[in-house]
C-alpha positions in Angstrom: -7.8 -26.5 -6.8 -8.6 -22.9 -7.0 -12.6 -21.9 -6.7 -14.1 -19.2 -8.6 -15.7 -17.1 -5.6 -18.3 -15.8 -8.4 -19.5 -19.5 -9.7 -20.3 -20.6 -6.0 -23.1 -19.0 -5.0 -21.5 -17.2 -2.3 -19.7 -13.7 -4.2 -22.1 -11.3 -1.8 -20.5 -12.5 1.5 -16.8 -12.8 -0.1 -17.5 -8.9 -1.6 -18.5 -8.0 1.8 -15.7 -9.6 3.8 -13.2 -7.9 0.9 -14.9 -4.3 1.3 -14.7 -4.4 5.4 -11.1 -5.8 4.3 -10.3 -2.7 2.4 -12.2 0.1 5.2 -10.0 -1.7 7.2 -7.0 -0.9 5.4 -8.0 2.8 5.3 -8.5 3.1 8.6 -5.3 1.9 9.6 -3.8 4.3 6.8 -5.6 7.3 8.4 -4.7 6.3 11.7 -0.8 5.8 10.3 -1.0 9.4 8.6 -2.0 10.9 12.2 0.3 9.1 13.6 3.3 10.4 10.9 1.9 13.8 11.4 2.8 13.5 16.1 6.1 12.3 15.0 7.0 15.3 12.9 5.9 17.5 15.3 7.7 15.3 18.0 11.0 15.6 16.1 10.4 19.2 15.8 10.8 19.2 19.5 13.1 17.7 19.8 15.0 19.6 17.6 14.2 22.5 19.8 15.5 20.6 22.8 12.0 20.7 24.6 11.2 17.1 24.2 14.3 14.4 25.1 
């Protein structure tokens, strides 16, 4: 049986837990962007032959 989050009485905590759901998310997208970013510059090392 599927519950309507809205008709319960209980939306606010449900819209919180989804928006710290969603920071969340962008966090870890920021932190996977930085992270993309040390491995281009990595490979570019290597490349160069300073990093093995």
């Amino acid at each position: 049986m599927h519950i309507n989050p809205a008709a319960t009485g209980a939306p606010a905590a449900l819209r919180g837990a989804a928006r710290q759901q969603r920071d969340d998310s962008l966090g870890q997208a920021r932190v996977q962007q930085r992270t993309d970013v040390v491995s281009v510059r990595e490979l570019t090392l290597v490349r160069q032959g300073r990093l093995s």
